[in-house]
mmCIF file of the N, C-alpha and C atoms, coordinates in Angstrom:
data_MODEL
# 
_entry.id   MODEL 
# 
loop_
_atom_site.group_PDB 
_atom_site.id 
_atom_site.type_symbol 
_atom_site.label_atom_id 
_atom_site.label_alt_id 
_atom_site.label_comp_id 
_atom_site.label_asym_id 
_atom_site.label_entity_id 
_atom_site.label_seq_id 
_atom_site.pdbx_PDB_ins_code 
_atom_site.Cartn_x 
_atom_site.Cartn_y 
_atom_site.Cartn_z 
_atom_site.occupancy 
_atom_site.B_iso_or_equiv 
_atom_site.pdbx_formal_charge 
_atom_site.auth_seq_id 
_atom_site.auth_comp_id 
_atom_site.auth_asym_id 
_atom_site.auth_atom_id 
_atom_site.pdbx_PDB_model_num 
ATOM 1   N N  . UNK A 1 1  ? 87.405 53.272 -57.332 1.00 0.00 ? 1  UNK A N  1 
ATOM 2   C CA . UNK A 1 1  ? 86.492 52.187 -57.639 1.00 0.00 ? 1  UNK A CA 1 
ATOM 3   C C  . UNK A 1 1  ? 86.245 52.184 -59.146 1.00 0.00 ? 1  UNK A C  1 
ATOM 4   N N  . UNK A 1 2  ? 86.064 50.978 -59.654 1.00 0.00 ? 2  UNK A N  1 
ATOM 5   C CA . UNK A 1 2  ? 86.510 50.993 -61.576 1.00 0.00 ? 2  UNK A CA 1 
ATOM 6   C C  . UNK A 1 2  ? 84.900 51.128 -61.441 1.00 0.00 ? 2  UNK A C  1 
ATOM 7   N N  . UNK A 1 3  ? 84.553 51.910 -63.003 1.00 0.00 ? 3  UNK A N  1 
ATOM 8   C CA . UNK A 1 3  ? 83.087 51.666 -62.733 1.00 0.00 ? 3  UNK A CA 1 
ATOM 9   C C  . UNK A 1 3  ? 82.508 50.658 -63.724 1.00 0.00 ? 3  UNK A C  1 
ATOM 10  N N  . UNK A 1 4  ? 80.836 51.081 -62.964 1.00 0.00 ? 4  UNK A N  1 
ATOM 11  C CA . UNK A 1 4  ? 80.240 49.421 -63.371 1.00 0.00 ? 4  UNK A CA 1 
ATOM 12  C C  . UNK A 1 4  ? 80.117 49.161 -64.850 1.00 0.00 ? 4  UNK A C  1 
ATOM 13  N N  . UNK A 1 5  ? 80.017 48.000 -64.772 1.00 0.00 ? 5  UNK A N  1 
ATOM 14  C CA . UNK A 1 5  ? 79.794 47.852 -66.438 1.00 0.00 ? 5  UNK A CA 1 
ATOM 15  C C  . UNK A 1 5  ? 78.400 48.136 -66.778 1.00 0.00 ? 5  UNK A C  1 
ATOM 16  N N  . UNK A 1 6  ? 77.530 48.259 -68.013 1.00 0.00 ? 6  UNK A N  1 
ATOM 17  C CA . UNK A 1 6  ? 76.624 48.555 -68.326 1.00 0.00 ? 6  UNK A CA 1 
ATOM 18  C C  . UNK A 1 6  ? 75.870 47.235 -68.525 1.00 0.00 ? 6  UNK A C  1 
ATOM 19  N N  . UNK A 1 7  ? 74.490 47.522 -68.291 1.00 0.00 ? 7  UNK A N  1 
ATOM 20  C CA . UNK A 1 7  ? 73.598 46.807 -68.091 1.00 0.00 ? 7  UNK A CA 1 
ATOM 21  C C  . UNK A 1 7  ? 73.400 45.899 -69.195 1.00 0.00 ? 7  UNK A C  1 
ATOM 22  N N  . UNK A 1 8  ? 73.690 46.210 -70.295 1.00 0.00 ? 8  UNK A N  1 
ATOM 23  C CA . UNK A 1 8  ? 73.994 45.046 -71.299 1.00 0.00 ? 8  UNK A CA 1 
ATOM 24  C C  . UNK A 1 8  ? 74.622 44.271 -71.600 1.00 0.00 ? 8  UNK A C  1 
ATOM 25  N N  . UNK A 1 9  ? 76.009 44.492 -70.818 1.00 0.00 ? 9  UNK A N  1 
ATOM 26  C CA . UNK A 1 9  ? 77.404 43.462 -70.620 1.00 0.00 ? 9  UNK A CA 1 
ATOM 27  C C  . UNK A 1 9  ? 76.452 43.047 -69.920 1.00 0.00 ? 9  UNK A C  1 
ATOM 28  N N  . UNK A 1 10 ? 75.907 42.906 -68.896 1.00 0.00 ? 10 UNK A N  1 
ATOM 29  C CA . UNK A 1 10 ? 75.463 42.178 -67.830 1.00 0.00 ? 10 UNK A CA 1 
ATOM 30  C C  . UNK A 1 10 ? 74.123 40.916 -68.086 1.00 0.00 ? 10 UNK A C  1 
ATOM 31  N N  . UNK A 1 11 ? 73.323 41.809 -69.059 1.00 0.00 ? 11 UNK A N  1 
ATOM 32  C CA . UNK A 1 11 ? 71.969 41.323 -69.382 1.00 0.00 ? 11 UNK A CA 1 
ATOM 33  C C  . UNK A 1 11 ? 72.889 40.364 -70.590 1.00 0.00 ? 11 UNK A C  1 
ATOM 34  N N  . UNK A 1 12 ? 73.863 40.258 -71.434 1.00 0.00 ? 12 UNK A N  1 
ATOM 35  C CA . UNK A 1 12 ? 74.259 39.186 -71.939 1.00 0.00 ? 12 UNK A CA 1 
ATOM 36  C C  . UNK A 1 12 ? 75.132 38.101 -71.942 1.00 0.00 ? 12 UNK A C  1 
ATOM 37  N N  . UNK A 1 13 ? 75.898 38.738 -70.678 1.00 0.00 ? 13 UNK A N  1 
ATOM 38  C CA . UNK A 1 13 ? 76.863 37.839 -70.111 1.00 0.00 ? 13 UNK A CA 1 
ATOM 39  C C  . UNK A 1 13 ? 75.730 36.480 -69.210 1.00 0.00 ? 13 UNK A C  1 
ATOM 40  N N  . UNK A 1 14 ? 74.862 36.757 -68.405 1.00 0.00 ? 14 UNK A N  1 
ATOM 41  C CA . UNK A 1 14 ? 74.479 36.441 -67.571 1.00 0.00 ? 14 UNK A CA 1 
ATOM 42  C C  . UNK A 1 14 ? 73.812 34.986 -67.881 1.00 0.00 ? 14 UNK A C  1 
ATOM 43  N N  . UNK A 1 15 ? 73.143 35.386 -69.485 1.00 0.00 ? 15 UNK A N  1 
ATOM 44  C CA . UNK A 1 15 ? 72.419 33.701 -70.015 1.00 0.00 ? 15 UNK A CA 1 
ATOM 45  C C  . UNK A 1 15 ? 73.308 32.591 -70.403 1.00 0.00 ? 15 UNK A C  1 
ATOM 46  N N  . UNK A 1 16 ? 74.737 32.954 -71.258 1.00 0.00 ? 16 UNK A N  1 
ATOM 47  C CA . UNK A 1 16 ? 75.259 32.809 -71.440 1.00 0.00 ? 16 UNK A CA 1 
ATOM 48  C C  . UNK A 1 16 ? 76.224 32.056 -69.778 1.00 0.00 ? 16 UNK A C  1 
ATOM 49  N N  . UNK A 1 17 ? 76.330 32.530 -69.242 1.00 0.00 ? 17 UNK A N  1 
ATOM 50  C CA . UNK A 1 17 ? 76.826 31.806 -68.162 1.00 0.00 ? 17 UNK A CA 1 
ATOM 51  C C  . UNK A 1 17 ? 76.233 30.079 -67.495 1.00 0.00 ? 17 UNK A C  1 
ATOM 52  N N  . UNK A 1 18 ? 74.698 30.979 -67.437 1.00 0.00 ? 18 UNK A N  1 
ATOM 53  C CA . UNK A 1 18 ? 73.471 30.047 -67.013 1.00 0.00 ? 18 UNK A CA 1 
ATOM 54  C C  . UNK A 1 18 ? 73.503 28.619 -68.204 1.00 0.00 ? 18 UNK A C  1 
ATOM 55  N N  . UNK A 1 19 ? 73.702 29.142 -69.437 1.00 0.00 ? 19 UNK A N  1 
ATOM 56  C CA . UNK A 1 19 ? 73.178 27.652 -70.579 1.00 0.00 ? 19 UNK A CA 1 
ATOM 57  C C  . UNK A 1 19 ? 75.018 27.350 -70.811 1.00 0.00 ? 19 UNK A C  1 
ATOM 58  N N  . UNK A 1 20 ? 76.506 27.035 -69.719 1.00 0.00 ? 20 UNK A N  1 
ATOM 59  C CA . UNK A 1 20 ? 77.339 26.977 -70.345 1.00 0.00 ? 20 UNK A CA 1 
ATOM 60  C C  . UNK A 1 20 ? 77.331 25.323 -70.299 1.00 0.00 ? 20 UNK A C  1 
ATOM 61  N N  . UNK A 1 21 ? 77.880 24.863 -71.319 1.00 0.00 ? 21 UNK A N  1 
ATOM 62  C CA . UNK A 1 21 ? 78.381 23.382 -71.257 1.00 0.00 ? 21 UNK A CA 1 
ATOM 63  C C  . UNK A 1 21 ? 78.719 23.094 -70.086 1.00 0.00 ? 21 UNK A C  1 
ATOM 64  N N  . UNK A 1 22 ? 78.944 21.158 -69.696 1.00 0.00 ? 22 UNK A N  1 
ATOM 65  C CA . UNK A 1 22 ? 79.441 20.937 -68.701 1.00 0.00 ? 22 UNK A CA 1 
ATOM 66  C C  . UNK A 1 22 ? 80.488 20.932 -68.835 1.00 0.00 ? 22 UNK A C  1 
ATOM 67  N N  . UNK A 1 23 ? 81.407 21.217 -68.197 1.00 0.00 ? 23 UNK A N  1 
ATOM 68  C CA . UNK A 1 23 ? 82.774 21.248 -68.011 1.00 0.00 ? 23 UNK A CA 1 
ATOM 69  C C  . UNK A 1 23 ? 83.740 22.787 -67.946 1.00 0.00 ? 23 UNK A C  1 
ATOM 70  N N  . UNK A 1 24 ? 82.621 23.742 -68.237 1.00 0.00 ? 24 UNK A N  1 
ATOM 71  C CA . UNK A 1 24 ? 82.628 24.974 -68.459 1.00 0.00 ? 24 UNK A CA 1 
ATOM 72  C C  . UNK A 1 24 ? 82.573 25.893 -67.194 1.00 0.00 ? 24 UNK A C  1 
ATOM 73  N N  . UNK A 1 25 ? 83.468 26.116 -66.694 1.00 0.00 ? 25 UNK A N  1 
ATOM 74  C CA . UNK A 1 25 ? 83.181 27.031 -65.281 1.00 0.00 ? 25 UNK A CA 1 
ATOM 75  C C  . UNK A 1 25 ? 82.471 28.402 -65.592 1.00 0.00 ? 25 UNK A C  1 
ATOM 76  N N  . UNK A 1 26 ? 82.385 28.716 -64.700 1.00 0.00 ? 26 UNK A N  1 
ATOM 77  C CA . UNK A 1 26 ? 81.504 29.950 -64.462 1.00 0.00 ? 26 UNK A CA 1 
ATOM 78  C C  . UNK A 1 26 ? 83.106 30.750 -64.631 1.00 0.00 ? 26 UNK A C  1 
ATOM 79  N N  . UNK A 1 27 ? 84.358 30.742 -63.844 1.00 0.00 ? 27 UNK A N  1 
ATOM 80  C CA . UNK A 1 27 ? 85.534 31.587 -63.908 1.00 0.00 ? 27 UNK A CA 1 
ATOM 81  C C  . UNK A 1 27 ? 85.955 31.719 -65.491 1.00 0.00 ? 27 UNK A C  1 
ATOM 82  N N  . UNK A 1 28 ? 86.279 30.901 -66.212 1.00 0.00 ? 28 UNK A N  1 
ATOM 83  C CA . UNK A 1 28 ? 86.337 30.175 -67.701 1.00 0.00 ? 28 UNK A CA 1 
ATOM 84  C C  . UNK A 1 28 ? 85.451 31.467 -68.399 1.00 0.00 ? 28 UNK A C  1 
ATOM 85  N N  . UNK A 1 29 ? 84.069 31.352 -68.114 1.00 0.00 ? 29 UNK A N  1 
ATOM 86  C CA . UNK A 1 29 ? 83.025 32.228 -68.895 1.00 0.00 ? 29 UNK A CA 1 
ATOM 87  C C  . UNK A 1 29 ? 83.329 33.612 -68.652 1.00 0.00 ? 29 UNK A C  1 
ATOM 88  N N  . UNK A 1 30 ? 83.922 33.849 -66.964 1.00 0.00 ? 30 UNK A N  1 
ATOM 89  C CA . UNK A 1 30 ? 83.908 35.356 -66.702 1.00 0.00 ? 30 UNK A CA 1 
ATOM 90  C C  . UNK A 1 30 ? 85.226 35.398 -67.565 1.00 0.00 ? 30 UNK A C  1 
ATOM 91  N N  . UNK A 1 31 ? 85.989 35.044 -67.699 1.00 0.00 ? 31 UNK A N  1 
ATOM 92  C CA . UNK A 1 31 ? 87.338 35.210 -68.123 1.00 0.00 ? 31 UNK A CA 1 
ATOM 93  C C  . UNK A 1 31 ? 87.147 35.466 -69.553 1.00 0.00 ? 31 UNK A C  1 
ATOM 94  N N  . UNK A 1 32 ? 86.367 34.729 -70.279 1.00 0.00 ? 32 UNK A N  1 
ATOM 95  C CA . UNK A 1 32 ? 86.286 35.034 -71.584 1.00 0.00 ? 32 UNK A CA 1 
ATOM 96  C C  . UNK A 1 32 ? 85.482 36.349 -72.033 1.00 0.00 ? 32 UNK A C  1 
ATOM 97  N N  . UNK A 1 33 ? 84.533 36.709 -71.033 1.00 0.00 ? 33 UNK A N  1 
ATOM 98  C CA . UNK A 1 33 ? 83.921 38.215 -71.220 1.00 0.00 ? 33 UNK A CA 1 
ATOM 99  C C  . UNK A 1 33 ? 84.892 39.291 -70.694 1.00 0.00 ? 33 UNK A C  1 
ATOM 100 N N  . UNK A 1 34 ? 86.014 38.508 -69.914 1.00 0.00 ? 34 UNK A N  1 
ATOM 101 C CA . UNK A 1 34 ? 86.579 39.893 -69.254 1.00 0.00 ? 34 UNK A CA 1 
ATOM 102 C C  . UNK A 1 34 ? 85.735 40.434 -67.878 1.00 0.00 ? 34 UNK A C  1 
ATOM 103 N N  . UNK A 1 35 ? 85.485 39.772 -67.525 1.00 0.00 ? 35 UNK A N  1 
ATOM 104 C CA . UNK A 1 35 ? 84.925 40.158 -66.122 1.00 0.00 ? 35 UNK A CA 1 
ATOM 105 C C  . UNK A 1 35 ? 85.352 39.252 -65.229 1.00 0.00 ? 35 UNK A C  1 
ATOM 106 N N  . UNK A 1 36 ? 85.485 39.514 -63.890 1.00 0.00 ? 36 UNK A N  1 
ATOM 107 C CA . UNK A 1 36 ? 86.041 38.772 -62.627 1.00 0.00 ? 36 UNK A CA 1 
ATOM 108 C C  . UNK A 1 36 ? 84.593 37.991 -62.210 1.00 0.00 ? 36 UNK A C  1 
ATOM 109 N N  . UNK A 1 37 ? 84.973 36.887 -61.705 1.00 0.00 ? 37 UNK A N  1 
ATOM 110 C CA . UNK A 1 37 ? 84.827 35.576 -61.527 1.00 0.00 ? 37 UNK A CA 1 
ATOM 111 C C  . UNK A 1 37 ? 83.655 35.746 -60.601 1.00 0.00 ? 37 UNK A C  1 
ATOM 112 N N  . UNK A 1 38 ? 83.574 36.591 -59.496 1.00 0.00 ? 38 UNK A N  1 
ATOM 113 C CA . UNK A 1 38 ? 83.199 36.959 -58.444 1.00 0.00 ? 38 UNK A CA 1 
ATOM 114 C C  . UNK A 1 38 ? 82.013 37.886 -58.886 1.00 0.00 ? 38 UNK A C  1 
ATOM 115 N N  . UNK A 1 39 ? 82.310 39.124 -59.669 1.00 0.00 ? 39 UNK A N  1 
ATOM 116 C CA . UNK A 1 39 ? 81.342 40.284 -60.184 1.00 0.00 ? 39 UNK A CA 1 
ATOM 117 C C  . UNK A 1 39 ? 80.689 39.253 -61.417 1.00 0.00 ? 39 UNK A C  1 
ATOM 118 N N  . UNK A 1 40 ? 80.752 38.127 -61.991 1.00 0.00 ? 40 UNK A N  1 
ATOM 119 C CA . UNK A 1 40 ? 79.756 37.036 -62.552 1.00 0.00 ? 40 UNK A CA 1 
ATOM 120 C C  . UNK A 1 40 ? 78.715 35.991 -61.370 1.00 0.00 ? 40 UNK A C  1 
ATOM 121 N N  . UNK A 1 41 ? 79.238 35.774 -60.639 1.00 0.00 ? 41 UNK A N  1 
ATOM 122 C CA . UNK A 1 41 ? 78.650 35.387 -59.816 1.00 0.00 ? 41 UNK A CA 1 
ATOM 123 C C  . UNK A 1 41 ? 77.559 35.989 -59.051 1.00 0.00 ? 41 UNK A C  1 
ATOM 124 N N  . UNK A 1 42 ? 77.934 37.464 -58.744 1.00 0.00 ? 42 UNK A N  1 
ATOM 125 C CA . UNK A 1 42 ? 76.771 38.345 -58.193 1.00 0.00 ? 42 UNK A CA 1 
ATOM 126 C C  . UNK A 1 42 ? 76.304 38.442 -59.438 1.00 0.00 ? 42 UNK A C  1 
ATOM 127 N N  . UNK A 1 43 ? 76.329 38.786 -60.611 1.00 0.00 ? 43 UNK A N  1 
ATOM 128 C CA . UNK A 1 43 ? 75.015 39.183 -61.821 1.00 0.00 ? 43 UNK A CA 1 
ATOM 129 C C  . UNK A 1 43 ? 74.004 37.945 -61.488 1.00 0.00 ? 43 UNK A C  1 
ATOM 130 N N  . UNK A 1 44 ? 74.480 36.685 -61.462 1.00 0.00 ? 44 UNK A N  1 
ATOM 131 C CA . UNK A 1 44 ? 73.340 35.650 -61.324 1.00 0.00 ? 44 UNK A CA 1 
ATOM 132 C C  . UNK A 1 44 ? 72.967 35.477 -60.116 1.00 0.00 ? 44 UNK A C  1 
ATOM 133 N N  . UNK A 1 45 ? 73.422 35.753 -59.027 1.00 0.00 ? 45 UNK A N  1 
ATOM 134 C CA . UNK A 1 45 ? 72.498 35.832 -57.985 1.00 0.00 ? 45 UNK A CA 1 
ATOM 135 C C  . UNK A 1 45 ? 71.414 36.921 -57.803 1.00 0.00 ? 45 UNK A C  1 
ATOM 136 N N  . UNK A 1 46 ? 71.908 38.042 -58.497 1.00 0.00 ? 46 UNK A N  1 
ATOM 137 C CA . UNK A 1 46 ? 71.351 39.045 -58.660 1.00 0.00 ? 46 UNK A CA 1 
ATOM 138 C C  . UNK A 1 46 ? 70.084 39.055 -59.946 1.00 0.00 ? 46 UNK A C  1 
ATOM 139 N N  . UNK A 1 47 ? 70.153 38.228 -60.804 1.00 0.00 ? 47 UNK A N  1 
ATOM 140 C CA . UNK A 1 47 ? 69.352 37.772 -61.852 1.00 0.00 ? 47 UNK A CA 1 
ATOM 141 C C  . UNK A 1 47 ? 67.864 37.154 -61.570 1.00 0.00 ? 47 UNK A C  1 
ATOM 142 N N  . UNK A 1 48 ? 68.837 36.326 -60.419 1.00 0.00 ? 48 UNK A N  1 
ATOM 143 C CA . UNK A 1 48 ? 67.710 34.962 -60.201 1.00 0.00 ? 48 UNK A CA 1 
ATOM 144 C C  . UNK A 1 48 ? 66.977 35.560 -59.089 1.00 0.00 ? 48 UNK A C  1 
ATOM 145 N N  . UNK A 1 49 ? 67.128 37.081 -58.269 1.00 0.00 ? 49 UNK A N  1 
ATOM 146 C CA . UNK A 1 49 ? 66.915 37.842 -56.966 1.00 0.00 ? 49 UNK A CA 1 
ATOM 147 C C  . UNK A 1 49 ? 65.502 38.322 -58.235 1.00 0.00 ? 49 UNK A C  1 
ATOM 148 N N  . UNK A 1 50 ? 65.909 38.805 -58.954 1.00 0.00 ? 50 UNK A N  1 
ATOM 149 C CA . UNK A 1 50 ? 65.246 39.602 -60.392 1.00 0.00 ? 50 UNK A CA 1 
ATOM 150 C C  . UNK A 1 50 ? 63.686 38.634 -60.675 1.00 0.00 ? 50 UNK A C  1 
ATOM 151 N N  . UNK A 1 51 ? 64.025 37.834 -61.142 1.00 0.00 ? 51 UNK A N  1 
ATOM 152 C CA . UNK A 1 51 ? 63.268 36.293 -61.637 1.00 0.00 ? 51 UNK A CA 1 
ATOM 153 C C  . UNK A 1 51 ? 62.461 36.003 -60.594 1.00 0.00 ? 51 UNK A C  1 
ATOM 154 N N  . UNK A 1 52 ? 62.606 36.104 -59.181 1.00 0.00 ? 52 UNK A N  1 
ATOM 155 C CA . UNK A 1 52 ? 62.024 35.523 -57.849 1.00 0.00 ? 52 UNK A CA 1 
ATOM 156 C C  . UNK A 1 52 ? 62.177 34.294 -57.781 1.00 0.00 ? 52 UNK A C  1 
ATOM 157 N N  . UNK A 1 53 ? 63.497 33.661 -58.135 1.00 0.00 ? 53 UNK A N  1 
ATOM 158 C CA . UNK A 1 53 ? 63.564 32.459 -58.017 1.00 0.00 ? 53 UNK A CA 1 
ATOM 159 C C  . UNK A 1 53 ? 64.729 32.277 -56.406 1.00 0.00 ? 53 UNK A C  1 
ATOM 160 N N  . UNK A 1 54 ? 64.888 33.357 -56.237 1.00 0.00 ? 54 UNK A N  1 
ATOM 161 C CA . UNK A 1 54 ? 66.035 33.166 -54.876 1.00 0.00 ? 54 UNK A CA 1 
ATOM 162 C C  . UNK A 1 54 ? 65.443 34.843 -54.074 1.00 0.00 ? 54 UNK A C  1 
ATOM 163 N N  . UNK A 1 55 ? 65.259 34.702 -52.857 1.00 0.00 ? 55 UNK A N  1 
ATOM 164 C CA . UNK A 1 55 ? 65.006 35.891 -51.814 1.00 0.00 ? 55 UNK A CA 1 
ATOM 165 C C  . UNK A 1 55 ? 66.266 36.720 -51.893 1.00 0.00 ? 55 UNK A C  1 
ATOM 166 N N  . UNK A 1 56 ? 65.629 38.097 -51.909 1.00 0.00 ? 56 UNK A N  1 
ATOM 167 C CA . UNK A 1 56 ? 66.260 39.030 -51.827 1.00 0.00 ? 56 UNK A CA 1 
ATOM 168 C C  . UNK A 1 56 ? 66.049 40.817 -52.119 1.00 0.00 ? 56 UNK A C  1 
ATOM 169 N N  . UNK A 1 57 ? 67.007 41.244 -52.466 1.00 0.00 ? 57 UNK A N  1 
ATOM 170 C CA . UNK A 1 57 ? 66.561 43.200 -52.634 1.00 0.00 ? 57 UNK A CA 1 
ATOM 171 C C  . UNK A 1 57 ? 66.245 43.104 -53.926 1.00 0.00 ? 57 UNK A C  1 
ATOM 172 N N  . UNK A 1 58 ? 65.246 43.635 -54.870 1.00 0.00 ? 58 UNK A N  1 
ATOM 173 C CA . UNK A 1 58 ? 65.480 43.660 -56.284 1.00 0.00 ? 58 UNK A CA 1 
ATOM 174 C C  . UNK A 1 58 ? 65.903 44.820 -56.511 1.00 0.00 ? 58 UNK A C  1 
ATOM 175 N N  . UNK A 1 59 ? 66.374 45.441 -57.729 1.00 0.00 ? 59 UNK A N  1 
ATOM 176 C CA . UNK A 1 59 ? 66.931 46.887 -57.819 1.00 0.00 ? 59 UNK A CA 1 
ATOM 177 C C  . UNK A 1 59 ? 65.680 47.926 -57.572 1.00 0.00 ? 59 UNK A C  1 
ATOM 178 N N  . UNK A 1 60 ? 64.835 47.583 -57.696 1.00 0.00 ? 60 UNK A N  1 
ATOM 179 C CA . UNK A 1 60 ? 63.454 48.628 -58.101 1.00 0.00 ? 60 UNK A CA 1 
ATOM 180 C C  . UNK A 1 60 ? 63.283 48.533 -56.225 1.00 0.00 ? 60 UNK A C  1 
ATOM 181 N N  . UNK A 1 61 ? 63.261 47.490 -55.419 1.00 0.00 ? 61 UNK A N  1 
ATOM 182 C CA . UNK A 1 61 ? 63.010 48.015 -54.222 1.00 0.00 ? 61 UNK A CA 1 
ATOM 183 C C  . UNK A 1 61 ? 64.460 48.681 -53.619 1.00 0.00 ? 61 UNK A C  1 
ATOM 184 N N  . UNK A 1 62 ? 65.223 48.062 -53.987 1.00 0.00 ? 62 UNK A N  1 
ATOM 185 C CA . UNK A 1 62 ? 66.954 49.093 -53.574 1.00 0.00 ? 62 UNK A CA 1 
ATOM 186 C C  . UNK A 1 62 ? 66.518 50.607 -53.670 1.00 0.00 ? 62 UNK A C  1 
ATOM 187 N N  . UNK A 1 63 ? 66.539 50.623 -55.152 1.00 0.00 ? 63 UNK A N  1 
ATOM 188 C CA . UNK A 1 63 ? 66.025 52.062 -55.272 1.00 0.00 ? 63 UNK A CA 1 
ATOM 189 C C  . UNK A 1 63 ? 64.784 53.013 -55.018 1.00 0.00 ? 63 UNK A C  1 
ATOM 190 N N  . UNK A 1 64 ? 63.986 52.227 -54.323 1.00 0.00 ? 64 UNK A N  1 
ATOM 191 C CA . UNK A 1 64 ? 62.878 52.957 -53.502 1.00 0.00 ? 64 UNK A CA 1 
ATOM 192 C C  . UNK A 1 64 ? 63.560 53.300 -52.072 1.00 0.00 ? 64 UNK A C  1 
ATOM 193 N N  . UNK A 1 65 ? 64.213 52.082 -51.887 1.00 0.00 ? 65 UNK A N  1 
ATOM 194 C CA . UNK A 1 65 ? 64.907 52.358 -50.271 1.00 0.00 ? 65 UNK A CA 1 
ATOM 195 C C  . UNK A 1 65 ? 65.717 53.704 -49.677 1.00 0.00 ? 65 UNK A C  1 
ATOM 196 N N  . UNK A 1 66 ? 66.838 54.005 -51.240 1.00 0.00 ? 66 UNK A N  1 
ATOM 197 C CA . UNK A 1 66 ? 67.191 54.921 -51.165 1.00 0.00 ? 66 UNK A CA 1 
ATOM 198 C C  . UNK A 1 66 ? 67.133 56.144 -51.396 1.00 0.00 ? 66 UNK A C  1 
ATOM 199 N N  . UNK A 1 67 ? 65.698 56.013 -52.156 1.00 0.00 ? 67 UNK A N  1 
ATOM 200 C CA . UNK A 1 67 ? 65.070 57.595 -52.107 1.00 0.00 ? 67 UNK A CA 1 
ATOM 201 C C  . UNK A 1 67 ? 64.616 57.932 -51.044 1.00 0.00 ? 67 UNK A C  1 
ATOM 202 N N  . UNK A 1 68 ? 64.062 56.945 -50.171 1.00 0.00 ? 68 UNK A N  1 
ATOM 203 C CA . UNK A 1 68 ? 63.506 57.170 -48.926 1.00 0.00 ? 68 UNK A CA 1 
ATOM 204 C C  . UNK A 1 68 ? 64.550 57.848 -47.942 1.00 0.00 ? 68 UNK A C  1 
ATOM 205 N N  . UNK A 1 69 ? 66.078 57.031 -47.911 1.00 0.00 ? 69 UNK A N  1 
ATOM 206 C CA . UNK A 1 69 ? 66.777 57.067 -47.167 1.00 0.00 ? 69 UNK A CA 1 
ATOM 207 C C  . UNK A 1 69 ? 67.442 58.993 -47.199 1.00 0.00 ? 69 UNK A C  1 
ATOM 208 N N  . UNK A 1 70 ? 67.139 59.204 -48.555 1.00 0.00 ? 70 UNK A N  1 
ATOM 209 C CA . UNK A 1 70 ? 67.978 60.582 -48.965 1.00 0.00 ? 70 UNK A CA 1 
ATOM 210 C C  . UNK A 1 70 ? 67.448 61.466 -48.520 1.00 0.00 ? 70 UNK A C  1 
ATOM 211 N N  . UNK A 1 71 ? 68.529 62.905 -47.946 1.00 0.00 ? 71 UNK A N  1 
ATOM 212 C CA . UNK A 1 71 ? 68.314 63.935 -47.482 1.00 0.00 ? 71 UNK A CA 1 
ATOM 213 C C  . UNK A 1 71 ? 67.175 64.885 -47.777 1.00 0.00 ? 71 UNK A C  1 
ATOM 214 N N  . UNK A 1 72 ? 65.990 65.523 -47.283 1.00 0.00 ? 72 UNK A N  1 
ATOM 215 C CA . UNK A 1 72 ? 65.223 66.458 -47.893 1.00 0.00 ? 72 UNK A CA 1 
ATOM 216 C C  . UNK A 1 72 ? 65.604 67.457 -48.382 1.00 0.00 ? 72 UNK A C  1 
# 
């Protein structure tokens, strides 16, 4: 598994996606950062999960989940 990129590729790829011109794909944008099309798509769903603008896990409850979940 390649590993993840760092949270700052992510935190600047992500606005940049959100304010692109029209005519500008989202694949176009991942392509020009070098990231797949798909792993851009989850940062902004994952953004807007962040924002509370769309339901979902945020990382801070992920990672409560799985302290819970871990072995004593």
């Amino acid at each position: 598994m390649p590993a993840p990129y760092p949270q700052e590729i992510r935190d600047d790829v992500v606005p940049v996606a959100r304010s692109r011109e029209d005519g500008v794909t989202i694949a176009r944008t991942a392509k020009d950062f070098g990231v797949h099309e798909m792993t851009l798509r989850k940062w902004i769903r994952q953004a807007d999960v962040e924002a509370g603008v769309r339901t979902g896990t945020t990382r801070e409850d992920a990672g409560a989940t799985r302290e819970v979940r871990r072995p004593a």
